[in-house]
C-alpha positions as CSV (number, residue, x, y, z in Angstrom):
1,X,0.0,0.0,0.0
2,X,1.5,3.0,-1.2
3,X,2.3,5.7,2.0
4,X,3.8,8.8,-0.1
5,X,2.7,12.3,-0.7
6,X,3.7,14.0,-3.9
7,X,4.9,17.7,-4.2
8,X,6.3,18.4,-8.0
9,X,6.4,14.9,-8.5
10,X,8.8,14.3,-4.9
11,X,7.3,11.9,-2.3
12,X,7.3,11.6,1.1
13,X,6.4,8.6,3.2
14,X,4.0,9.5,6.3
15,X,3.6,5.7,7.5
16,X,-0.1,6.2,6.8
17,X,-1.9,4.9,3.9
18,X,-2.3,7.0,1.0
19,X,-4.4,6.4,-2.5
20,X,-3.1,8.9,-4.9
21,X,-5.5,10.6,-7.8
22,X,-3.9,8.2,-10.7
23,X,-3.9,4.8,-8.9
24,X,-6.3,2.2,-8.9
25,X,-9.3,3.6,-6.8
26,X,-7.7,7.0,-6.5
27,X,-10.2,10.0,-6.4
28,X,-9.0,13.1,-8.8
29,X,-9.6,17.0,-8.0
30,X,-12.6,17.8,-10.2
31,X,-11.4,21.7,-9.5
32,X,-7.8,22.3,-9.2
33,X,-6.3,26.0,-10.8
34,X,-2.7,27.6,-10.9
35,X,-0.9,28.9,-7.8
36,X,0.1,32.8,-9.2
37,X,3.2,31.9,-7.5
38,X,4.1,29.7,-9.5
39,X,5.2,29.7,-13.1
40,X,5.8,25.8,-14.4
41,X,2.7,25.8,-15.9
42,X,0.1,27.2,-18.6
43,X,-0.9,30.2,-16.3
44,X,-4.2,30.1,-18.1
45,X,-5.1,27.2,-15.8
46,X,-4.9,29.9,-13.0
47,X,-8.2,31.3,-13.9
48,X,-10.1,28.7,-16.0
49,X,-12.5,25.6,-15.0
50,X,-10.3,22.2,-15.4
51,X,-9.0,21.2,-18.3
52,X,-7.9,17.7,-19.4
53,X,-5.1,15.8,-17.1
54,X,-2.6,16.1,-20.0
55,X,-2.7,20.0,-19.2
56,X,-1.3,20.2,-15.7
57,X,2.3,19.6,-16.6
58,X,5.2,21.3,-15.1
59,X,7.7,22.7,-17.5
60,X,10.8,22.3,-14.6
61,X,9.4,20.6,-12.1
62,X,12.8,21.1,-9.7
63,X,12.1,25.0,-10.3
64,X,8.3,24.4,-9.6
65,X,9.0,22.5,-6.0
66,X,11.2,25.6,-5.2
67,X,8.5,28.1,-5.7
68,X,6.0,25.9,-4.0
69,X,7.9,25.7,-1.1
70,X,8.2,29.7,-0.7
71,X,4.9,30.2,-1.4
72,X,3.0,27.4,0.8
73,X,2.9,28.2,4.3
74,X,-0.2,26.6,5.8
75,X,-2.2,23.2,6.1
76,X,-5.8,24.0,6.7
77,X,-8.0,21.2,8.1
78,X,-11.7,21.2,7.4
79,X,-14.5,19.0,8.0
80,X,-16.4,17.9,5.1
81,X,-19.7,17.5,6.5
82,X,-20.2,14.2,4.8
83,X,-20.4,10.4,5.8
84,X,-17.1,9.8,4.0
85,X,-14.4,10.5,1.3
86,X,-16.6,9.2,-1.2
87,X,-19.9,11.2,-0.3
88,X,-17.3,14.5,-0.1
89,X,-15.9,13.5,-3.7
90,X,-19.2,13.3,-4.9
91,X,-20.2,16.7,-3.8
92,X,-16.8,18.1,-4.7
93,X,-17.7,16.4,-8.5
94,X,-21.0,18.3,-8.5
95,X,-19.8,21.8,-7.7
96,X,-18.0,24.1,-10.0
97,X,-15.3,25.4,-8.1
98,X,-14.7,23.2,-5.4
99,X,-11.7,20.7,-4.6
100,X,-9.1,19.7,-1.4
101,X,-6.1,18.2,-2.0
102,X,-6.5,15.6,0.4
103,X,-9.6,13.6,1.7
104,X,-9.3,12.0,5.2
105,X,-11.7,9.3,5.8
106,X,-13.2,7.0,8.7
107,X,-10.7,4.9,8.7
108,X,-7.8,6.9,8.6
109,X,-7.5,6.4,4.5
110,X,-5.5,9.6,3.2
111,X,-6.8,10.1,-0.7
112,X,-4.5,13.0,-2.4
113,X,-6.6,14.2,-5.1
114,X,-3.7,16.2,-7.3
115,X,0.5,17.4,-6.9
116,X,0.3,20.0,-4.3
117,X,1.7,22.1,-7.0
118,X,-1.9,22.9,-7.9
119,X,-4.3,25.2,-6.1
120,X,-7.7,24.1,-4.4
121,X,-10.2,26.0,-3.9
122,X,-11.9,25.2,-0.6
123,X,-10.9,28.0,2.1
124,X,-10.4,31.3,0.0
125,X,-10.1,33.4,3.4
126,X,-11.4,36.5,4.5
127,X,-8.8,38.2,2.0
128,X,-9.5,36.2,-0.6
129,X,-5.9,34.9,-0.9
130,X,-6.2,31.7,1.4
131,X,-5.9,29.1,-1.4
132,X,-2.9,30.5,-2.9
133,X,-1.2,29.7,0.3
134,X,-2.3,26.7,1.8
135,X,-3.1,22.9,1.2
136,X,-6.1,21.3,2.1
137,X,-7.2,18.1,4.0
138,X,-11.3,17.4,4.2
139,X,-11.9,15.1,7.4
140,X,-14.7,12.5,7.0
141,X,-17.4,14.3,9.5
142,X,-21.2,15.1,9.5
143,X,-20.8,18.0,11.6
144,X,-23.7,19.0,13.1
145,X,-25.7,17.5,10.4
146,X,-25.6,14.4,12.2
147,X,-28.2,15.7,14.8
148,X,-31.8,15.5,13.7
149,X,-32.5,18.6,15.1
150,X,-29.8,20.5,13.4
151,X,-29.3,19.3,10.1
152,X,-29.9,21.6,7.6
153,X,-28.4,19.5,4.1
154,X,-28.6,15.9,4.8
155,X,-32.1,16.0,6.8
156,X,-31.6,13.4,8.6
157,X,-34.7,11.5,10.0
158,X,-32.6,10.2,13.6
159,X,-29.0,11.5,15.4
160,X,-26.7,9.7,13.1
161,X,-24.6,8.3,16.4
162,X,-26.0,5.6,18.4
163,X,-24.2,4.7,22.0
164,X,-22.8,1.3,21.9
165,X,-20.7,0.1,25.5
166,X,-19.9,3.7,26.5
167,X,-18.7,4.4,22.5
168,X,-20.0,6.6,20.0
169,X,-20.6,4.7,16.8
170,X,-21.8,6.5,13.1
171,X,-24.1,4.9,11.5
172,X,-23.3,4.5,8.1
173,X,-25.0,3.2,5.0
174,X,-24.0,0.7,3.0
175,X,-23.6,2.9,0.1
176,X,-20.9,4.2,2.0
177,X,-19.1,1.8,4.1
178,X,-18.4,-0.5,1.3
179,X,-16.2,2.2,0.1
180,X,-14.4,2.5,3.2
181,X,-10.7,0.9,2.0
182,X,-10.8,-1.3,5.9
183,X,-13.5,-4.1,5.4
184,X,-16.1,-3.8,7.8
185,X,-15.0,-0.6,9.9
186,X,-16.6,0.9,12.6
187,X,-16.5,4.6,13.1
188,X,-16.3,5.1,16.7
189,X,-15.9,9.0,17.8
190,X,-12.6,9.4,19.9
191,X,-14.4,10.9,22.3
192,X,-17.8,11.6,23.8
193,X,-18.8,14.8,25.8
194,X,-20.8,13.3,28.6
195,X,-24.2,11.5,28.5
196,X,-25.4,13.5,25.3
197,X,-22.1,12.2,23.6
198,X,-21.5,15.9,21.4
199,X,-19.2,18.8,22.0
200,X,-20.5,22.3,21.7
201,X,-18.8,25.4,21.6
202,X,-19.0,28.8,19.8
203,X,-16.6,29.6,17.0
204,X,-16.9,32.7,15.1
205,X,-20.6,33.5,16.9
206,X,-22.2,30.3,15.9
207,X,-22.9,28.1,18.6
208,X,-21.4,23.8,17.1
209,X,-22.6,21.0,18.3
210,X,-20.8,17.6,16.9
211,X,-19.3,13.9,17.3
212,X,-16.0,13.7,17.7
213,X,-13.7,12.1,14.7
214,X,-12.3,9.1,14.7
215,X,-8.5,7.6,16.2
216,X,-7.7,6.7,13.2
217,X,-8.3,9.7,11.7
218,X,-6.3,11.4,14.2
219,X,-3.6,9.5,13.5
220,X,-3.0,9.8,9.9
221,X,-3.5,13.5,10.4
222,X,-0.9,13.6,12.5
223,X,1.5,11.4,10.3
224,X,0.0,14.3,7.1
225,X,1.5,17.2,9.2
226,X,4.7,15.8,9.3
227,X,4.9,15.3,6.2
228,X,4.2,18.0,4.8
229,X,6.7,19.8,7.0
230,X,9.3,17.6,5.1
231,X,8.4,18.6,1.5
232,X,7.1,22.0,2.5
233,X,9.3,23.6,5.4
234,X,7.2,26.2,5.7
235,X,4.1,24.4,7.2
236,X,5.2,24.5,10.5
237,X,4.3,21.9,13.1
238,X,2.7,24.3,15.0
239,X,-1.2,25.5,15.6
240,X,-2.7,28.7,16.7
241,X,-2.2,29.1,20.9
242,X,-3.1,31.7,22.8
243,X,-0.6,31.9,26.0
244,X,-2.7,33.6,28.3
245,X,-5.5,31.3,27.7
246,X,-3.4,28.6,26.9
247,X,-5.5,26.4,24.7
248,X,-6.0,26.9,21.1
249,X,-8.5,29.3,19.9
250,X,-11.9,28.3,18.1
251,X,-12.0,31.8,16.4
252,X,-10.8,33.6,13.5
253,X,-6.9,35.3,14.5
254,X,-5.9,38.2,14.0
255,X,-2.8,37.0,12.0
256,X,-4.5,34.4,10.2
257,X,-2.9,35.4,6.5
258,X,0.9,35.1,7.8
259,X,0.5,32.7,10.4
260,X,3.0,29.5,9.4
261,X,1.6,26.1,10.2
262,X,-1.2,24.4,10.6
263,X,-5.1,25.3,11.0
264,X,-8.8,25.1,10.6
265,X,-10.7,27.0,8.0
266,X,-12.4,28.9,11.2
267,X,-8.9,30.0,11.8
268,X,-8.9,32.3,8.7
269,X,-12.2,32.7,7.9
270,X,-14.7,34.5,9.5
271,X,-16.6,36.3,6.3
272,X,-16.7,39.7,6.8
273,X,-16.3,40.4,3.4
274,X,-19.8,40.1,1.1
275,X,-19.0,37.2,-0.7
276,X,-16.9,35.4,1.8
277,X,-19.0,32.9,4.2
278,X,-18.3,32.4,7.5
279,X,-16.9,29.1,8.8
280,X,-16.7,26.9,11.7
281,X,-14.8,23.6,10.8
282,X,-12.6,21.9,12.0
283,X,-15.4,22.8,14.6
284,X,-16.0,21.9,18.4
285,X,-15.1,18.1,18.8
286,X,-11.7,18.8,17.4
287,X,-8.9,17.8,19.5
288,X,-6.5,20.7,19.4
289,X,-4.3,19.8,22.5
290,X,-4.1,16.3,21.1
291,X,-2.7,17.9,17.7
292,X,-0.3,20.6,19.6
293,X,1.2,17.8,22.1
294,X,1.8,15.4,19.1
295,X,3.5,17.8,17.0
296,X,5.2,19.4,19.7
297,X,7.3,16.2,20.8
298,X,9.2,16.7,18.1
299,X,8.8,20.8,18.0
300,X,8.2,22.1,21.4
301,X,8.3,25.8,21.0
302,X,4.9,27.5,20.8
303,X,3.2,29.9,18.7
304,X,2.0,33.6,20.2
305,X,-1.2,34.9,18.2
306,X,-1.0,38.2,16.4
């Protein structure tokens, strides 16, 4: 099972599994564009919808890693607000702009959809420049449209997590889990908040109520950040922390276009701007202390907000 990430057509291993856009099963970014800061390309494909594959070639691709690597400072980590990879591609597939570089399901299954060389369009910030800077990762997660009460897209007739032995399970179709890549999987939350089993918590005024992801999940994130760090220096393996508070914040930060490492999309997106939406993922079940003290074994400075 292949385990590397590709940057300009270098990999790095991240001893997690990873399905790449042109093997067997692979998903491909129905929406990738042109970095401006880049120039080992057809700068056309900066602007326009995607083209065929045979397109997105790099003219030097030694001269191309070397521009993304000065240009790519930041991982941002979303939710998908789907049941899985597969029900995000889908949605990706049906919208005219949208992509992520890498999908993250259930079962810890990394999919990178395209070379990082390319841009995604999924977190354009509140200055509009976010995806010229960044790479993207879209966690397997229903957000709060796994509550009944709450969902606003999927509708769902019941809560979407039943309580099995003091564990949170998903319950998942079998449209989906027969595309999970680990036969019969079972998506337990990492954690559960008490008896009602959600976390809730307000980020950027909007009050989140959600299952937690999944260990697995966790752990190929972690192995993705590191990773990263190794073809792009610049990513950090550090995360928004406020000092004073000392925890991670849920909001928007005030340095949010310089800041070098890793965040949400909350993190750099609070839409203030007309056309710019507000945003609330990775959202409240995310495990920012486990993230910080995982990367921070190897990195232990820490980061004061802006």
């Amino acid at each position: 099972m292949n385990q590397n990430i590709v940057a300009c057509q270098r990999t790095v291993e991240i001893n997690s599994p990873v399905i790449l856009w042109d093997a067997k099963g692979g998903l491909d970014c129905p929406n990738r564009r042109g970095r401006s800061a880049c120039t080992q390309h057809n700068s056309t494909l900066n602007n326009k919808p995607s083209q065929h594959p045979v397109e997105y070639s790099l003219s030097n691709p030694d001269k191309a890693y070397d521009e993304l690597k000065n240009s790519v400072y930041q991982l941002i980590i979303h939710y998908d607000a789907c049941y899985s990879s597969h029900h995000c591609h889908k949605i990706m597939k049906e919208s005219s702009f949208k992509g992520s570089h890498f999908y993250l399901d259930l079962d810890g299954t990394l999919f990178q959809t395209c070379d990082l060389y390319w841009k995604t369009n999924t977190a354009p910030a509140d200055d509009r420049n976010g995806n010229e800077r960044a790479v993207h990762v879209e966690m397997a997660n229903l957000s709060w449209e796994a509550l009944k009460l709450e969902s606003e897209f999927h509708k769902v007739s019941s809560d979407q997590y039943r309580k099995k032995k003091d564990r949170w399970e998903l319950s998942l179709s079998k449209q989906w889990k027969k595309k999970l890549r680990t036969p019969n999987f079972r998506a337990y939350a990492a954690r559960g908040y008490g008896k009602r089993g959600y976390f809730s918590r307000r980020i950027n005024g909007k009050i989140v109520r959600m299952w937690d992801f999944t260990n697995e999940q966790y752990r190929a994130l972690i192995n993705l950040c590191f990773g990263l760090n190794k073809l792009l220096p610049k990513i950090r393996l550090q995360v928004p922390y406020d000092k004073t508070k000392r925890r991670t914040p849920l909001d928007r930060i005030n340095n949010y276009s310089t800041f070098e490492g890793i965040l949400g999309h909350a993190h750099v997106q609070k839409g203030e701007k007309d056309d710019i939406s507000c945003k609330y993922d990775p959202g409240s079940a995310f495990n920012w202390p486990h993230l910080r003290r995982s990367l921070y074994r190897k990195r232990p400075d820490s980061v004061i907000l802006g």
